[in-house]
C-alpha positions, 0 to 999 in steps of 0.5 A, a space after each residue: 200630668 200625663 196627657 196619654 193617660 188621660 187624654 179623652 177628657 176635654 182640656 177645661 177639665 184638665 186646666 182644673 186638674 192641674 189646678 187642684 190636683 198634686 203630682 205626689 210620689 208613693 215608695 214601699 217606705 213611704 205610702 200616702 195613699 192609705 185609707 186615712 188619708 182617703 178621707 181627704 184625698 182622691 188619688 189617680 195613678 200614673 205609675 207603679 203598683 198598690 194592693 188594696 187589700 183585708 186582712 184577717 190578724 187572727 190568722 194572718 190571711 189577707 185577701 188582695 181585692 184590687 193591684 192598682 196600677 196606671 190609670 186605676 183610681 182610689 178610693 172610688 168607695 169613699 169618694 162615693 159614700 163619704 164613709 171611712 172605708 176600713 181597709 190596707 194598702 201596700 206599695 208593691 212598686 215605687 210610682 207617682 199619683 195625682 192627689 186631688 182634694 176629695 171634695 173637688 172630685 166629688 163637685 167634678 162627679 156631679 157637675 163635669 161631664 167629662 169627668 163622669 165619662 172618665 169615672 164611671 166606666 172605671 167605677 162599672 169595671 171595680 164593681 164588676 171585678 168585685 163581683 168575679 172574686 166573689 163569685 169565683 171565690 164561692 164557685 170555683 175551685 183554687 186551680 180554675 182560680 189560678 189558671 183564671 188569673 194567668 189568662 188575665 195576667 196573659 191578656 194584660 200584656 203580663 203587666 198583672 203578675 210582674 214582680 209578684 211573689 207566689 204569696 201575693 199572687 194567693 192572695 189575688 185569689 183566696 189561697 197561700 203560698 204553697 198552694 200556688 206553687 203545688 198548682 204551678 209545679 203540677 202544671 209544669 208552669 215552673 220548675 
């Protein structure tokens, strides 16, 4: 397990992470981590990068609502309601999880104090990202969309955007391709 990842819970916590928790192994051939299998499985990411995302088949629009990368968590909503959550995912870059039993979470969430104050805060930082794109989504126009998620991406390290393509980086924001690459051509962000 990686210690630095989750190095504020206390080690009792950790003994039962190593316990019940599965190191598993996520490609963009092979993809475990998928809503079906959130039924049974609560994932916690140490590495690499998944989209979580909608997507509407008629038009073939998607709209990305979290790139989950170290330390982000799936899936909070059926951890949290016991409901099948009808959404997709896709692998943007190979990694590694820790696949835990969802019942053994869901036993943690009520009776581990350590693990609540890892959880909870995570969950409080979903919710409030999930409020931005849709208020950002109903008030702001693609451009301020865009220049929003460069800051973020500026402020992450760059960590965000790596090896995003100009589709997936629309899709982060409710747009396509061309659009994005019309915006950063009039912001002289590429060439």
């Amino acid at each position: 397990m990686d210690n630095q990842l989750l190095k504020n819970l206390n080690q009792s916590f950790m003994n039962e992470l190593q316990a019940f928790g599965k190191k598993i192994t996520f490609t963009k051939e092979n993809n475990p981590i998928t809503y079906q299998n959130a039924e049974k499985y609560f994932y916690i990411i140490m590495s690499g990068k998944i989209k979580i995302y909608n997507m509407n088949f008629n038009t073939d629009r998607e709209q990305t609502l979290f790139l989950l990368h170290r330390g982000d968590m799936f899936d909070s909503i059926v951890l949290l309601d016991g409901l099948p959550h009808d959404i997709l995912t896709d692998v943007l870059e190979d990694g590694e999880a820790i696949e835990i039993p969802i019942n053994k979470v869901r036993e943690w969430m009520k009776d581990n104090e350590s693990f609540q104050s890892y959880l909870l805060p995570y969950l409080s930082r979903q919710l409030r990202t999930l409020e931005e794109l849709s208020t950002d989504l109903s008030l702001l126009n693609t451009s301020e969309r865009l220049t929003k998620l460069i800051i973020k991406d500026i402020e992450s390290s760059g960590e965000l955007l790596r090896g995003l393509s100009h589709k997936e980086m629309g899709n982060l924001i409710g747009t396509v391709r061309h659009v994005i690459e019309r915006h950063l051509k009039e912001n002289k962000v590429i060439k």
